[in-house]
C-alpha angles and dihedrals in degrees: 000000000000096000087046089055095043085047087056093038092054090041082058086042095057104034084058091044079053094051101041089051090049092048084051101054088044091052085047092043086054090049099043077055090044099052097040089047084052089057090047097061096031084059106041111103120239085248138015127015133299087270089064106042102046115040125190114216085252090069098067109042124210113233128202119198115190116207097171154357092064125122086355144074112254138352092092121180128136124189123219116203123183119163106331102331132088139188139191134230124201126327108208124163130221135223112265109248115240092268090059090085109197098352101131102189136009115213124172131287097260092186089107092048107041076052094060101031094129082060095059120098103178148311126259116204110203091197145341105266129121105246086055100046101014096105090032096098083045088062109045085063096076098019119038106201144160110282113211112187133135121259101280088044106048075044092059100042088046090069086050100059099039087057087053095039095245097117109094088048106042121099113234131178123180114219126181135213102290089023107131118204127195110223096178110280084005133079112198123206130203116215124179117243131166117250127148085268119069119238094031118152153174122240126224112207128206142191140142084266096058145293121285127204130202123183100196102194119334154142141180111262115167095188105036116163099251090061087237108114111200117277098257089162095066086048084055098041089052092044078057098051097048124277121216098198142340123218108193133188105259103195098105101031090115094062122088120224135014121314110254121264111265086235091072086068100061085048078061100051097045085061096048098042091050086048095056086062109179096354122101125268131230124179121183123192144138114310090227091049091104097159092051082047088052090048090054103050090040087061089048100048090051083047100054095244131133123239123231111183107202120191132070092231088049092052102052091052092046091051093053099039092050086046085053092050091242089123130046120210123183123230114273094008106116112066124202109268083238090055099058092086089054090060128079111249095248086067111053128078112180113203099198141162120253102076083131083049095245105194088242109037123117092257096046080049090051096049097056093047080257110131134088104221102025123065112179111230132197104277098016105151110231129181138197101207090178134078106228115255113242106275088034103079093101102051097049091046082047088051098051099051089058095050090045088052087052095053105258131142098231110188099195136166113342105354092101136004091272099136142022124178141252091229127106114237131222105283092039084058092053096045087050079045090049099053101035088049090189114194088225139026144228123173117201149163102064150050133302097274093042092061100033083054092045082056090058097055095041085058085059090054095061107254108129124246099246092059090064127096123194106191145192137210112281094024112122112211115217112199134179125160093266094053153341125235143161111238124183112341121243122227105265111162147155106277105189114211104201111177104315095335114101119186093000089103110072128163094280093064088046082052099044086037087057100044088057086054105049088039127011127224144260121209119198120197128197138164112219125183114257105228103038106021086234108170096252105168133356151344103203126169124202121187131203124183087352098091142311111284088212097062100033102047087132098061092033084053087049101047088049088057089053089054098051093053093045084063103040081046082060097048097045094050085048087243096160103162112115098213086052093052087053104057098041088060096048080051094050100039098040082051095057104042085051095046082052106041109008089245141128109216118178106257116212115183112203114194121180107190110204 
């Protein structure tokens, strides 16, 4: 009977344990509802759905548009875009190639700009270089906008615009390495880097859609003149809270290795200069090269010598840096340009421009006898302290043998250890590659087989093919977190600047400038009478860098003839337009110069009708 009842009581035990369990889930099951129905509403947006309300950064791409800088040398600018605001980074300009005759500088494009100027917030300059604010003064013409750029930049670009006239109303604001600025939906970043410029830095780009890094020029140079190596650490720091894309500066990425310090450069030039002995020195190197400017006077200076900057680009660099206190001149150093002659030899060093032997540099101007203050002597001591750009090979090569025919000792290339770049080296590349750890990658700042090389490398270092991107001028780059793609192409040409003219001289005036070049031209004039056509007076044919008239009367007198025929053809065949006319006579007459000496003239018909 007891255990009955204990069995009953348990049973009762146990069906109430089971109810109440049961009560209990359900009531956890309530609250679990409860609870998930409270997030939902805590999280559903007033209006709209949930889509709308709430965006993942894969929702809103960023895009990059790149207007200059790529498979070529300079005019470098490249355009961000994310929701409904833009900003630029860097305009530089490029030198114009051989074929472009007359042309004296190349800038962007700036259509796609000027078309979304209400969108730009501002511009951001990496470093003062040309090919970064060369076309800068250029801009702000047509787009006044907000100019971001460290001390010695907004310096240098200062003396730009006060040349153009664009000082007193341009907009410029001096940042400094960790400084952050807001351009509208992005948050730009200035990071330090080395580079043969001072104040040069990175940029690190935000948005909601990633962080975007871009290295401008750069390398790694632990001992760099101004004492500041460049911040490895923020590149670290960024690789370890996600990076979105990295866009690096290709120009070395042929080279193995990693570039040279600056400071071996100035090891070099103690040697040399001890070696001239009691010769005069001439250095010539980039005008913006302001650490290699400060090497040289500071070998001079421990050597007893005086200093003469030539060149009016040098100068002006040399006046604001020294202003800036990036560069440190003793006392009684520099020397007037007149006073050199009034000097022994042992005593003078010239810093000048040329070292890429520019037709119309100081030193170009030396070695053809050419210039007014400098005069090259037997035994001078000059020195190259540049490697020629691509494209340059021949004008320096030019430049040398005419220094060498005049006497003097010239030290170019690699001979010594005159020059080292500002450009980071294979292995530097990878390192900046390894800490940033970007999910996709853009080289830039070079040619064709620069980025395709830098690629390369980028594939070693384990980012998959398909998360690179090798662009072109004009290419606009859309990225989310999921991929990278290049959507519809901007407009991002050659614009020629020839005298005051920017963007009058086109490809048809290069061709026709060429044309006049390779083969000269003959102009044949002729009155006509307005309402028949009848020949009245003429032809006559004048030719300029075809042949000698002197030595050519009877082909001159035959062409002259052809002429002649071509317009009473018209007339007889009632042809009185004067276009038409036109036209017949440069056929006849083009047939007829070829058929008798295999070229090509420029033939201009000029018809008066009276």
């Amino acid at each position: 009977m007891q255990k009955k009842t204990n069995k009953n009581s348990n049973q009762n035990k146990n069906g109430s344990q089971t109810k109440e369990n049961k009560n209990q889930q359900k009531n956890k099951k309530n609250q679990n509802a409860q609870q998930k129905q409270y997030k939902k509403s805590f999280s559903k947006p007033r209006n709209g759905s949930a889509k709308k309300h709430k965006k993942t950064p894969d929702e809103t791409p960023v895009r990059i548009a790149f207007l200059g800088g790529l498979n070529e040398v300079g005019k470098n600018m490249t355009l961000y875009e994310y929701k409904d605001d833009m900003f630029l980074v860097d305009c530089g300009l490029a030198f114009p190639d051989p074929e472009m005759l007359g042309v004296d500088l190349v800038i962007p494009d700036f259509s796609y700009v000027e078309k979304n100027a209400d969108k730009i917030k501002g511009i951001v300059i990496t470093h003062g270089h040309e090919d970064h604010i060369g076309g800068l003064a250029y801009l702000l013409k047509t787009v006044n906008i907000p100019v971001y750029g460290t001390k010695l930049t907004i310096g240098l670009i200062q003396g730009k615009l006060k040349e153009h006239g664009l000082l007193s109303s341009a907009k410029l604001h001096e940042i400094a390495p960790g400084d952050v600025v807001n351009l509208g939906g992005f948050s730009v970043e200035a990071i330090h880097v080395n580079h043969s410029i001072p104040d040069a830095i990175a940029l690190a780009i935000k948005c909601e859609s990633g962080t975007i890094v871009q290295t401008g020029d750069f390398k790694i140079d632990s001992t760099p003149i101004d004492g500041g190596m460049i911040d490895l650490s923020r590149f670290a720091q960024l690789g370890d809270e996600g990076v979105l894309c990295l866009l690096s500066d290709s120009t070395n990425a042929e080279r193995a290795g990693y570039t040279e310090s600056e400071r071996k450069v100035g090891e070099s030039f103690e040697v040399l200069f001890r070696k001239a002995g009691k010769n005069r020195i001439i250095v010539a190197t980039f005008a913006s090269n302001i650490h290699r400017v400060q090497q040289i006077i500071n070998v001079a200076y421990s050597l007893g010598r005086k200093v003469a900057i030539i060149g009016r680009s040098l100068e002006n660099v040399v006046n604001i840096s020294a202003q800036l206190g990036y560069l440190n001149v003793p006392e009684n150093v520099l020397i007037n340009a007149d006073l050199i002659n009034k000097y022994p030899a042992e005593d003078v060093v010239i810093i000048t421009t040329g070292s890429q032997g520019e037709p119309m540099s100081a030193l170009s101007r030396m070695a053809f006898s050419d210039h007014r203050k400098v005069e090259i002597r037997p035994n001078d001591c000059v020195i190259i302290s540049a490697t020629p750009i691509p494209g340059n090979e021949k004008t320096v090569s030019k430049v040398v043998n005419e220094l060498l025919k005049l006497g003097a000792n010239v030290i170019y290339e690699k001979m010594y250890d005159v020059h080292v770049s500002g450009h980071a080296c294979q292995e530097e590349l990878k390192l900046i590659m390894g800490l940033v750890k970007p999910k996709y990658f853009i080289p830039v700042h070079g040619e064709q087989k620069h980025l395709r090389k830098h690629a390369m490398l980028a594939e070693g270092m384990g980012i998959g093919t398909e998360n690179i991107f090798i662009a072109d001028n004009g290419y606009v780059a859309e990225m989310t977190s999921k991929s990278i793609k290049s959507v519809a192409p901007v407009p991002a040409g050659k614009v020629f600047v020839d005298g005051y003219g920017v963007g009058d001289v086109g490809s048809v005036v290069l061709r026709d400038r060429k044309h006049l070049g390779q083969d000269g031209i003959i102009v044949v004039t002729a009155s006509v009478d307005y309402e028949t056509g009848q020949l009245i007076a003429g032809p006559e044919v004048i030719s300029r860098g075809f042949v000698y008239v002197k030595e050519a009367e009877e082909l001159i007198a035959q062409a002259r003839k052809v002429a002649e025929k071509s317009l009473e053809s018209c007339y007889y065949s009632n042809i009185s337009d004067i276009n038409a006319i036109k036209g017949k006579l440069r056929d006849a007459v083009s047939h007829f110069v070829y058929e008798q000496t295999k070229r090509s003239p420029m033939i201009l018909p000029i018809i008066m009708e009276v």
